[in-house]
LOTOR-849532 format. One line per 2 residues: number of its first residue (from 1); their letters; for each residue y, z negated, x of C-alpha. Coordinates in Angstrom, 1 decimal, decimal comma, padded with zeros to 4 digits, always signed. Example, Ala and Ser with C-alpha at 12.3 -4.5 7.8 and 13.67 -1.06 7.14 Angstrom:
2
1) as) -004,5:-007,8:+012,3 | -001,1:-007,1:+013,7
This chain:
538
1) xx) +000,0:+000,0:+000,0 | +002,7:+001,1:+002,6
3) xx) +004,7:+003,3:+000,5 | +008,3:+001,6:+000,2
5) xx) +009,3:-000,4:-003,1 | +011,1:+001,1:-006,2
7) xx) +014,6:-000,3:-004,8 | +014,6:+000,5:-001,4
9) xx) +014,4:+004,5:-002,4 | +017,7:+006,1:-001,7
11) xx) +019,4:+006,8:-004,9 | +019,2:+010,8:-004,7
13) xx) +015,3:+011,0:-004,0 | +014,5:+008,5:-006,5
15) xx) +016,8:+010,9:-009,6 | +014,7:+013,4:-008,4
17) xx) +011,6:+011,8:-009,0 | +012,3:+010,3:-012,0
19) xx) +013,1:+014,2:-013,2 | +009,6:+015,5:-011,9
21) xx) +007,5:+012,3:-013,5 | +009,3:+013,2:-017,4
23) xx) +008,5:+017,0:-016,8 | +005,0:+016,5:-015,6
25) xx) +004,3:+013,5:-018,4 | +005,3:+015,6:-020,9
27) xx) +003,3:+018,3:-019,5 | -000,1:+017,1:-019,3
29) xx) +000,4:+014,7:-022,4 | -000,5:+018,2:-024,3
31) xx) -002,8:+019,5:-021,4 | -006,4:+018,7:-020,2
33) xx) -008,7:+020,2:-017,8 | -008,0:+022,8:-015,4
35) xx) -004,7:+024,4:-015,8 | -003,6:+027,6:-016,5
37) xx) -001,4:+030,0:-014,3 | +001,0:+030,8:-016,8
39) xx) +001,4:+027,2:-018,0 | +001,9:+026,2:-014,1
41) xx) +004,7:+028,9:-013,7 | +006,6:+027,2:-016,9
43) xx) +006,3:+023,7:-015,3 | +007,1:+025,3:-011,8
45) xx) +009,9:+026,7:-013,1 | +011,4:+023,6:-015,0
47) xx) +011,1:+021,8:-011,8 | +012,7:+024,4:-009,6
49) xx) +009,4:+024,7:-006,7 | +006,9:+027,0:-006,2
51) xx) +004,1:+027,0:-008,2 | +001,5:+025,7:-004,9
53) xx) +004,4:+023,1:-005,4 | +003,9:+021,7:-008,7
55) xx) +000,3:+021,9:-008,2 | +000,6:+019,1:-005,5
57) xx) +002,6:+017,3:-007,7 | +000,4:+017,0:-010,6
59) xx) -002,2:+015,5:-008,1 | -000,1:+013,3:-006,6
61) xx) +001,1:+011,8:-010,2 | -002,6:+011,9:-011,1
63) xx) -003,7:+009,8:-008,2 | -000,3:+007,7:-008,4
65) xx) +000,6:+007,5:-012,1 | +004,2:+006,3:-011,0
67) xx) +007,5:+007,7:-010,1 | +007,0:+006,4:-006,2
69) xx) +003,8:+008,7:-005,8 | +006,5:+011,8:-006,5
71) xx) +009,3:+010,5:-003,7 | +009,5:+013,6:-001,8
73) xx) +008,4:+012,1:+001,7 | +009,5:+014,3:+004,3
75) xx) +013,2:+013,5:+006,0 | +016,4:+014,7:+004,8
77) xx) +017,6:+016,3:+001,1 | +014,6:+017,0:-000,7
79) xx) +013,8:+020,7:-001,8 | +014,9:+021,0:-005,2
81) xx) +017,3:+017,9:-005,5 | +019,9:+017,4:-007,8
83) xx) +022,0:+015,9:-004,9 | +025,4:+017,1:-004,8
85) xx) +028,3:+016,1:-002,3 | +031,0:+013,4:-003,3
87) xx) +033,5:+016,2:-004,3 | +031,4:+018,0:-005,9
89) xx) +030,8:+015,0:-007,9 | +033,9:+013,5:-008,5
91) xx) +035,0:+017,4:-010,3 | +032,1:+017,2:-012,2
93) xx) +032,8:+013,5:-013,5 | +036,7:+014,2:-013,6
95) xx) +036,4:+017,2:-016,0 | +033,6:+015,2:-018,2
97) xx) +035,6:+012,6:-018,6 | +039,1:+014,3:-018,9
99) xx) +038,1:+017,4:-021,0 | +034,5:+017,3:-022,2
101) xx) +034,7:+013,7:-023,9 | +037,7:+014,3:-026,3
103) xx) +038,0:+015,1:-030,3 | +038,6:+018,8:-029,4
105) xx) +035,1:+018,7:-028,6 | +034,6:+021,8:-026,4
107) xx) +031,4:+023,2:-025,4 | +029,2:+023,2:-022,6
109) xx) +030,1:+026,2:-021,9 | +033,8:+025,9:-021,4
111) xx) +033,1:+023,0:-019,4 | +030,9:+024,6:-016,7
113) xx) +033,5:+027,0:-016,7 | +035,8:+024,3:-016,1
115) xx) +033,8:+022,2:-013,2 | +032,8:+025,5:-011,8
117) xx) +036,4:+026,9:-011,7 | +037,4:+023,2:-010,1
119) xx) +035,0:+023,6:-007,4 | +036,4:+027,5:-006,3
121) xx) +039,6:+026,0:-006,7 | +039,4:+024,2:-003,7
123) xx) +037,1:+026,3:-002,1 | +034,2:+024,6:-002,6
125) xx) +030,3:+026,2:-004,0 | +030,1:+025,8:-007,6
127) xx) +027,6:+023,9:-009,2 | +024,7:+025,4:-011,3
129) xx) +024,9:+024,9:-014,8 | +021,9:+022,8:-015,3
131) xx) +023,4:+020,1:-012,7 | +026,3:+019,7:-014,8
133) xx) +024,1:+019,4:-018,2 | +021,9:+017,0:-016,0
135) xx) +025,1:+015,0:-015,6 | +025,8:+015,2:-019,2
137) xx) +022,5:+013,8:-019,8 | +023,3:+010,9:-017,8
139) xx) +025,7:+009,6:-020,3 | +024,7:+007,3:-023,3
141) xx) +024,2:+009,8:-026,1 | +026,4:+007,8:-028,5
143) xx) +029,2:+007,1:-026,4 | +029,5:+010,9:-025,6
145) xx) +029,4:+010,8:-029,5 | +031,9:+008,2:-030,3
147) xx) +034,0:+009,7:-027,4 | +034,0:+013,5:-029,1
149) xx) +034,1:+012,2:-032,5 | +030,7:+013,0:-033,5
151) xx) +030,4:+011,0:-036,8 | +026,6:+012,4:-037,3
153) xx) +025,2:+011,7:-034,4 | +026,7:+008,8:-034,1
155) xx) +025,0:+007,3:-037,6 | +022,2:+009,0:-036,1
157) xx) +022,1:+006,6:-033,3 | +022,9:+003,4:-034,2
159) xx) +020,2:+001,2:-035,5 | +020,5:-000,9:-039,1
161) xx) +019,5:-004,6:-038,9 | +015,4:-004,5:-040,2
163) xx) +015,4:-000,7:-039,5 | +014,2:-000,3:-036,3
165) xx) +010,5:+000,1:-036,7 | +007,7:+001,4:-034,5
167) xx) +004,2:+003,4:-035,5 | +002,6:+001,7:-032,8
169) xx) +001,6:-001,3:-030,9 | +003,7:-001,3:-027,1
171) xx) +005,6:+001,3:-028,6 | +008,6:-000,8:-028,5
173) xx) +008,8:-004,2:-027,1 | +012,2:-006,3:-027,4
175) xx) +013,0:-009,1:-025,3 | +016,2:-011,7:-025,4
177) xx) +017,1:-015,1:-023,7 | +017,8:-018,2:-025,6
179) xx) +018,9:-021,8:-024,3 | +016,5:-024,2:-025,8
181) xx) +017,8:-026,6:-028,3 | +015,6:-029,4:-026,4
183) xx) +015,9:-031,6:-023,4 | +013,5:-032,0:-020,8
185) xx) +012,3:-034,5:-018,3 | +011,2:-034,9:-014,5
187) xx) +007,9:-034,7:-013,9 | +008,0:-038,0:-011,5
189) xx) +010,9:-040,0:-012,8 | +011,1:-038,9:-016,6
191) xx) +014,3:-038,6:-016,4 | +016,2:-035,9:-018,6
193) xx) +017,4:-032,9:-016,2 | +018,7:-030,4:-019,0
195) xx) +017,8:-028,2:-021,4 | +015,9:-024,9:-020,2
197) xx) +016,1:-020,9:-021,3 | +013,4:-019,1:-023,0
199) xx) +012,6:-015,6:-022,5 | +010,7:-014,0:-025,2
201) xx) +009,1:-010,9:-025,4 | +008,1:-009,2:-028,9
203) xx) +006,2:-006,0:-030,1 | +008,0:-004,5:-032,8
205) xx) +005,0:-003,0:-034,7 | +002,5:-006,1:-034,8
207) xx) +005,4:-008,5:-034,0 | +003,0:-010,1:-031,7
209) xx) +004,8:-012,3:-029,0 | +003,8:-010,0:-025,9
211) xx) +004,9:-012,9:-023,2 | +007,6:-015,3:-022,7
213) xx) +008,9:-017,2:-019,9 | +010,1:-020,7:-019,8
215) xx) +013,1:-022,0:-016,7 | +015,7:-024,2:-015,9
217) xx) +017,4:-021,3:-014,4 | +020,4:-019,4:-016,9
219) xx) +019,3:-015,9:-017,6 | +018,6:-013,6:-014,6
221) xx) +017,1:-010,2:-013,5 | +014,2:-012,9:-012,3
223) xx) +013,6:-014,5:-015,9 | +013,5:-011,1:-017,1
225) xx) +010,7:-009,4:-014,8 | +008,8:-012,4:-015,3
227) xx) +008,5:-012,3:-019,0 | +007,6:-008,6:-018,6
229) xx) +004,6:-009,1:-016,1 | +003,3:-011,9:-018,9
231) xx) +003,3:-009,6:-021,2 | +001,5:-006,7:-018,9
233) xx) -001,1:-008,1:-017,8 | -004,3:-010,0:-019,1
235) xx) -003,5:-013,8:-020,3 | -007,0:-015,0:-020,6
237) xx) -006,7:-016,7:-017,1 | -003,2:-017,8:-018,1
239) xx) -004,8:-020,0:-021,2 | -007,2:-021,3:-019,4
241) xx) -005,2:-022,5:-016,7 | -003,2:-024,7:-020,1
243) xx) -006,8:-025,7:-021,7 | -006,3:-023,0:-024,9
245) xx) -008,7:-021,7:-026,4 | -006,9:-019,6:-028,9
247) xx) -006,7:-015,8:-027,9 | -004,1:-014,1:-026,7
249) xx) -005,2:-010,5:-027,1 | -002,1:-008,5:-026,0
251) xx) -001,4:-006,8:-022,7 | -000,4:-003,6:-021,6
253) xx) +002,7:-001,9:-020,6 | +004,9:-001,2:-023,2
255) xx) +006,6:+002,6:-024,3 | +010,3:+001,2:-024,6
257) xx) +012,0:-001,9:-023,5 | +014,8:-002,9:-026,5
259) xx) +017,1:-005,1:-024,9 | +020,8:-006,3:-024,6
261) xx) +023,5:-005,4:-021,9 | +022,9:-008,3:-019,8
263) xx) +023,4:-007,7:-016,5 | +020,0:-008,6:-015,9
265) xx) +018,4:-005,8:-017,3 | +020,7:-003,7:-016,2
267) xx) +019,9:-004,5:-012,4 | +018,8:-001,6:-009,8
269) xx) +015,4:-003,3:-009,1 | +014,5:-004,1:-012,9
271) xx) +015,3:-000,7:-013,8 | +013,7:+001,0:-010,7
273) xx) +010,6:-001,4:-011,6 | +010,4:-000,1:-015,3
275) xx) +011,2:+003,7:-013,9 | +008,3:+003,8:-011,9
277) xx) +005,7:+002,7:-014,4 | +007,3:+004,7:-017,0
279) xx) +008,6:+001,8:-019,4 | +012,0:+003,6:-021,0
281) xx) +015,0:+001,0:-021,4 | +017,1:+000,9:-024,3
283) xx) +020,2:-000,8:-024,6 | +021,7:-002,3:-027,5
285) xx) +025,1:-001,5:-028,0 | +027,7:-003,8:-026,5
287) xx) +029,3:-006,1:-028,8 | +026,5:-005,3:-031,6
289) xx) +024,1:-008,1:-031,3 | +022,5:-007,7:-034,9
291) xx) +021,2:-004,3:-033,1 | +018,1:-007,4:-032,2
293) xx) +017,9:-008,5:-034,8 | +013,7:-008,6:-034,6
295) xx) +013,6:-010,5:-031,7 | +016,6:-013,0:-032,7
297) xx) +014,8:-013,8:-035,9 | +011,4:-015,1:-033,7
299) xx) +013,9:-017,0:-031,4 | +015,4:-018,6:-034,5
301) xx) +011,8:-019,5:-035,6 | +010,6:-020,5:-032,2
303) xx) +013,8:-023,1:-031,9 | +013,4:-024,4:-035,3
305) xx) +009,8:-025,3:-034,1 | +011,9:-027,5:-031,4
307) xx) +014,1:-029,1:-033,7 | +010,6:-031,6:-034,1
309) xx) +009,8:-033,1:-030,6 | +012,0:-035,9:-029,1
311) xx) +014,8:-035,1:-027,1 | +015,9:-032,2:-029,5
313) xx) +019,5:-031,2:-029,7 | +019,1:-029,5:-032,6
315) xx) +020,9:-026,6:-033,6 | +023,5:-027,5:-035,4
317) xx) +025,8:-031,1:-034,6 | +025,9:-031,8:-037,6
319) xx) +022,5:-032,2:-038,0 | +022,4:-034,4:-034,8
321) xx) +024,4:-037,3:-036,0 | +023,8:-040,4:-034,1
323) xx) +020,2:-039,2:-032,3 | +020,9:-039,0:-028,3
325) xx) +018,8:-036,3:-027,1 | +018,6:-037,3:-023,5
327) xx) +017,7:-040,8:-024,1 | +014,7:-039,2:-026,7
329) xx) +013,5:-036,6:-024,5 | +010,2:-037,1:-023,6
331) xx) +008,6:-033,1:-022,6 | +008,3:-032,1:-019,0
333) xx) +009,1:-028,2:-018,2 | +005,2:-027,6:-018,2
335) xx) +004,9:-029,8:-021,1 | +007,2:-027,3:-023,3
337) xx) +005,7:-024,6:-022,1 | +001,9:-025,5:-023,0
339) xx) +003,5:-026,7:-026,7 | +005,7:-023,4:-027,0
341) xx) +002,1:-021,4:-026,0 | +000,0:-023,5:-029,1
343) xx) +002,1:-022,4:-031,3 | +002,7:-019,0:-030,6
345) xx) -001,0:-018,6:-031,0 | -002,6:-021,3:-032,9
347) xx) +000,0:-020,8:-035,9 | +002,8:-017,9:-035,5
349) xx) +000,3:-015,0:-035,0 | -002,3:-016,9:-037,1
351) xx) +000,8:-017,1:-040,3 | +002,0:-014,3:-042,6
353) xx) +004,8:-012,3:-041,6 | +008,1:-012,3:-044,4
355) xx) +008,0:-008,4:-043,3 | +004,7:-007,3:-042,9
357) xx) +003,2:-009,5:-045,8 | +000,4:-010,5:-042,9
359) xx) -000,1:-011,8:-039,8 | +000,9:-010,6:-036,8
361) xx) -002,4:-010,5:-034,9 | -004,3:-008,9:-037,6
363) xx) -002,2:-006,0:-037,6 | -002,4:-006,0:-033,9
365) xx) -006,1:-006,2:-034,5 | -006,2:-003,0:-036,4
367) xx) -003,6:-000,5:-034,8 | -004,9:-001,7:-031,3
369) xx) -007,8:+000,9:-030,5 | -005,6:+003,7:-032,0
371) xx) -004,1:+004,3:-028,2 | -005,5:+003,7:-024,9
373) xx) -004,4:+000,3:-023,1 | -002,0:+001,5:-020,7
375) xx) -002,1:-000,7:-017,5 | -000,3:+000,0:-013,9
377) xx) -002,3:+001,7:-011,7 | -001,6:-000,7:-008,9
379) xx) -001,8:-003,7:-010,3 | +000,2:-005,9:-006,9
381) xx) +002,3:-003,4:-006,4 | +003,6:-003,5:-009,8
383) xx) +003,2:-007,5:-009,5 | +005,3:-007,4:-006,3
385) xx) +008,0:-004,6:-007,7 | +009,4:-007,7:-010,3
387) xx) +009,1:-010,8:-008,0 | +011,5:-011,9:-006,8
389) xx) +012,0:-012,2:-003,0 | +013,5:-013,6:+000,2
391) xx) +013,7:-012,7:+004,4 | +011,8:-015,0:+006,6
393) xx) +011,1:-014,7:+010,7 | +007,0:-015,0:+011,0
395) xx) +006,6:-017,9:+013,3 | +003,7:-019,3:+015,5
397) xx) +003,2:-021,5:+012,8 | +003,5:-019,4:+010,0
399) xx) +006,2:-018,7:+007,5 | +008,8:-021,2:+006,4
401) xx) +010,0:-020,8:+002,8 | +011,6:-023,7:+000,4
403) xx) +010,5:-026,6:+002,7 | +006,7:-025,2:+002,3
405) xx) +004,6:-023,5:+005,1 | +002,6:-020,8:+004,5
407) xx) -000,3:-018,7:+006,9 | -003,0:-016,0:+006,8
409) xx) -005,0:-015,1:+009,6 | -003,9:-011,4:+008,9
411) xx) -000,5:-012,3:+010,6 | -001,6:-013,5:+013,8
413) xx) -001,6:-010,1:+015,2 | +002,0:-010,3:+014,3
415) xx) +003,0:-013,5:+016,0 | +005,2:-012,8:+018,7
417) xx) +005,1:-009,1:+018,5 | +008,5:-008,8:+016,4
419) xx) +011,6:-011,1:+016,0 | +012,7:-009,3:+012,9
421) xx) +012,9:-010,5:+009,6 | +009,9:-010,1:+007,3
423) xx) +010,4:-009,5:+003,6 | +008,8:-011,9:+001,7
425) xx) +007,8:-012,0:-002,0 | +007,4:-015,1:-004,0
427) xx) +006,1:-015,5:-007,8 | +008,6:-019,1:-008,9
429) xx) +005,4:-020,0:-011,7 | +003,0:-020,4:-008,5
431) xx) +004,5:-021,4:-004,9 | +000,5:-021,8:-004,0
433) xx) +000,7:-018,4:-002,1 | +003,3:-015,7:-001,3
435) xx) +003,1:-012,2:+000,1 | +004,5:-011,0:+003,2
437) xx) +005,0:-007,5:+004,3 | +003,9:-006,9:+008,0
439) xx) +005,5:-004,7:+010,5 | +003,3:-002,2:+009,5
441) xx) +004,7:-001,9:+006,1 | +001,7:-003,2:+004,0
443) xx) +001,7:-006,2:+002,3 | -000,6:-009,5:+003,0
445) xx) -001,1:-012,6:+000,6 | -000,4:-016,4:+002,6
447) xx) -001,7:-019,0:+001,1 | -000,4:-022,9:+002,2
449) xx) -000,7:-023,7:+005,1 | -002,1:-027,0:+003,8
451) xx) -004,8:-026,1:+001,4 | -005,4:-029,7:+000,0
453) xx) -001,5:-029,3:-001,8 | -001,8:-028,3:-005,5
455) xx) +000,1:-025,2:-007,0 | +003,6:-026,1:-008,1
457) xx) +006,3:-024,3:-009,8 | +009,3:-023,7:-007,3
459) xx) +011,8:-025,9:-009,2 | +008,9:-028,5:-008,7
461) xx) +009,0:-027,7:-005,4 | +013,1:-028,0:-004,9
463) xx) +013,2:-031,0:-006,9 | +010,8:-033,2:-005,0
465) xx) +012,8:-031,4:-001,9 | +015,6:-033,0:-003,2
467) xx) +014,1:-036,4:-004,1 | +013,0:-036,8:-000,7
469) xx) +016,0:-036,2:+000,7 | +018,0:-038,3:-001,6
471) xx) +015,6:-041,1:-000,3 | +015,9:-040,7:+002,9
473) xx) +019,4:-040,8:+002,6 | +019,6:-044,2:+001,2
475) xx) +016,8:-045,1:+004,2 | +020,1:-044,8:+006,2
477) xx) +021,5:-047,4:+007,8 | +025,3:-046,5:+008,2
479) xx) +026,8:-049,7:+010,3 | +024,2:-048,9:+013,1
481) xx) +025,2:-045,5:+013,0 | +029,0:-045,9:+013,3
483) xx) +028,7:-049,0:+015,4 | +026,1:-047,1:+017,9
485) xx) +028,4:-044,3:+018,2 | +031,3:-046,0:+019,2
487) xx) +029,2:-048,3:+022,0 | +028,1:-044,2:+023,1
489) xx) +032,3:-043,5:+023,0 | +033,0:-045,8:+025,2
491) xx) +030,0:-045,6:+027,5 | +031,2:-041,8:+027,9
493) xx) +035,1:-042,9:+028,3 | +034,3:-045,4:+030,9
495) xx) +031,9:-043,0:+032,9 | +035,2:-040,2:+032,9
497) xx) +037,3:-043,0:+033,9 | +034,9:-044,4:+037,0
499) xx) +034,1:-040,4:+038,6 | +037,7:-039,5:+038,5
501) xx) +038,7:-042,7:+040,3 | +035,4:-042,1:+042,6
503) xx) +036,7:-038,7:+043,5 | +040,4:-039,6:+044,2
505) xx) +038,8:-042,1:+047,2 | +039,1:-045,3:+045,2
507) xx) +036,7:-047,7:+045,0 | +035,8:-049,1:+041,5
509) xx) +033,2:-051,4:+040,7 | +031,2:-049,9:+037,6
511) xx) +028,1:-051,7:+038,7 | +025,5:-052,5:+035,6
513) xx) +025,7:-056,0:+034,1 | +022,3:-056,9:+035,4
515) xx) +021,1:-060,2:+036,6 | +018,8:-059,4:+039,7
517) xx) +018,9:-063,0:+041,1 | +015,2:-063,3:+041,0
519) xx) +014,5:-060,3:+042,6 | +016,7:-061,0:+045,6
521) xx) +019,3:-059,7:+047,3 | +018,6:-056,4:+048,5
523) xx) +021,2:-056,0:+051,2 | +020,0:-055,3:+054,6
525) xx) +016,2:-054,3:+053,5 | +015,5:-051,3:+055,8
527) xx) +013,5:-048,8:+053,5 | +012,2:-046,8:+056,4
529) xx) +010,1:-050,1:+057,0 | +006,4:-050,9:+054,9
531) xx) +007,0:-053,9:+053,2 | +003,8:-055,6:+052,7
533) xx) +003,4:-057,0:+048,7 | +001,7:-060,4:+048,1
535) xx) -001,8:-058,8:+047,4 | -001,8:-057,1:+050,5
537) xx) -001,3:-060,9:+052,5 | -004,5:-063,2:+052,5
């Protein structure tokens, strides 16, 4: 697995592999067996190679499945590329923007003919006329619409609360953040620390809860990819793991991500991530949030389902009165979690549905052989696209990361043979083992270093960090400290003061407080002489 992750794929290479994987999914999606020639010329020609071309990239997408497996690999602008220099660019957006995206609504054709008359202008090549509709196609369909007053196609593309529907299960999966209207407590002290986010992940046609994922961190590109890769993959591990015997049939990668315009799923690496595994994003329009209005609805469920342990907050303060929440709170992080998991299985997809007049994982149960499960291909290289990760230098003893220490013999071929910085992946649910890519490119899983420690979460891990520094800190003894570095002041001070005088030919007596009475004096003792010691005399 040395080919590079999704995000570290320079921009231009990675639009033009994203064009070649829609062209050649849509192409075999109607086509099985061998191909024919004619077919291949059509597909050759939509993707602007040779024929012997296209060829090689249908087996490599075969092989791969992803949008990596079609990264043109050889150095410099790949043959074919949609690349374009800066000024070529910056006519191309200028004229969109300036006369494409008005009321007057002017066609394509006039605005080739005004990007292409930009370009001769200042005597630059113009640009074919595909690039510039590529470009158009770049823009959210209804803001081009809103922008040119397209009143159809703008009703067209906005969704009504309750109307956005799917045919099938993974078709569309929705996922939001929520902060939880509970408090929770330290594992060791019980103490209340806060109140944590949930991340929930739905399928629109079964409304099955595909995954979720519970943090004390506020929302983040990392919350986000973590929910996704608990709703890809398998969960029967998973329940074990929380002694639950309920099933929890869905996995699978989903068609279409449904989510808001946070900033964390609109980040290079989650969208590269869902690119290359060929999971469409769609974004709800700013400023429109009953555009969710599946997914809030669970979330409103799941919370009221809160609003019954100790240390709620409930939702509204009304409601909360006199009841102090922190002083209630009783539920760890992994406590929630497990409780949140129960009944999300045991009694949500077990209930009927207000919409679909039955439960959830019944209709699951009968759409779910109508399509093939859909999996990635690489299943850790997936894994490792969404976690998050950090730069470590490999030492003798292993890798350093969050105050834990981590090794596999793998590595010791490394030791020593590079001083640069390893990347290092880390999945925050289990700090029991990490993955670190080797100077060679592939990746290697490191376990503790310590194998009798149990797997923790990482804010586990940074919280008894911080309790044991917190204790060592009151450990200190501050007098001794200032007291012993002021003795070591003037021990300095007086050893400046004695060589200076020393050197200007001035005797000074800075002879050690010592009490050698006993010994003697030792004035006179020639050293050059044996002096015999008492157990030497008879």
């Amino acid at each position: 697995m040395n080919d590079p992750l999704p995000n570290e794929i320079d921009e231009a290479l990675w639009d033009e592999a994203c064009r070649r994987a829609e062209a050649i999914r849509g192409f075999l999606m109607h086509r099985s067996g061998k191909l024919a020639v004619g077919d291949m010329t059509l597909l050759a020609a939509e993707l602007e190679v040779s024929r012997a071309t296209a060829f090689r990239l249908i087996k490599l997408f075969r092989n791969g499945g992803t949008v990596v497996s079609l990264v043109e690999r050889k150095p410099g602008r790949p043959d074919g590329s949609r690349v374009l220099d800066e000024k070529r660019e910056e006519i191309i957006r200028t004229t969109i923007n300036r006369y494409y995206l008005n009321k007057n609504r002017p066609s394509i054709s006039q605005l080739v003919r005004d990007v292409q008359t930009g370009c001769i202008s200042v005597g630059l090549k113009p640009p074919h006329r595909r690039t510039i509709e590529t470009r158009l196609e770049d823009i959210d369909l209804q803001k081009r619409a809103k922008r040119r007053g397209e009143t159809e196609v703008v009703m067209r593309t906005t969704a009504v609360p309750g109307m956005l529907t799917a045919s099938r299960p993974l078709q569309i999966v929705q996922v939001d953040h929520t902060k939880a209207d509970i408090f929770v407590v330290d594992e060791e002290t019980r103490l209340p620390i806060g109140r944590p986010w949930l991340t929930l992940a739905m399928d629109v046609c079964s409304r099955m809860v595909t995954g979720f994922y519970l943090t004390m961190e506020a929302p983040s590109r990392l919350s986000t990819s973590l929910c996704l890769l608990h709703s890809v993959f398998d969960k029967s591990s998973w329940l074990r793991e929380r002694e639950i015997t309920e099933p929890w049939p869905v996995a699978g990668l989903p068609e279409t991500l449904h989510v808001d315009n946070g900033s964390d799923f609109r980040s290079r690496a989650f969208k590269r991530g869902c690119e290359d595994a060929g999971i469409a994003i769609d974004w709800r329009p700013p400023g429109e949030p009953r555009f969710g209005g599946h997914i809030e609805r669970l979330i409103g469920t799941q919370l009221g389902k809160l609003h019954l342990l100790p240390g709620t907050t409930f939702s509204n303060p009304q409601e909360l009165g006199e009841y102090d929440s922190k002083r209630h709170s009783a539920l760890t992080l992994r406590e929630l979690e497990r409780y949140i998991a129960l009944d999300i299985v045991g009694t949500y997809h077990q209930s009927i549905h207000s919409s679909l007049g039955r439960p959830p994982i019944a209709v699951w149960r009968e759409h779910e052989g109508e399509i093939p499960l859909r999996l990635p291909r690489d299943r850790m290289r997936f894994w490792l696209t969404f976690l998050p990760e950090q730069e470590r230098t490999l030492q003798p003893a292993g890798i350093h990361l969050f105050g834990l220490r981590y090794w596999s013999a793998a590595l010791s071929a490394d030791v020593g043979s590079t001083d640069r910085r390893l990347l290092v992946k880390y999945d925050p649910r289990d700090m029991s083992r990490i993955f670190v890519r080797r100077p060679s490119g592939s990746f290697v899983e490191a376990r503790y270093a310590d194998l009798t420690l149990a797997a923790v979460t990482l804010h586990e891990a940074l919280a008894a960090r911080r309790t044991l520094l917190a204790k060592g800190r009151r450990e200190v003894n501050t007098r001794t400290i200032v007291s012993t570095a002021i003795e070591r002041r003037k021990l300095v001070d007086a050893a400046v003061k004695a060589t200076a005088f020393a050197r200007r030919g001035r005797p000074v007596s800075t002879k050690t407080k010592v009490d050698d009475s006993r010994w003697g004096s030792l004035r006179g003792v020639d050293s050059s002489k044996p002096v015999a010691f008492d157990e030497d005399t008879e």
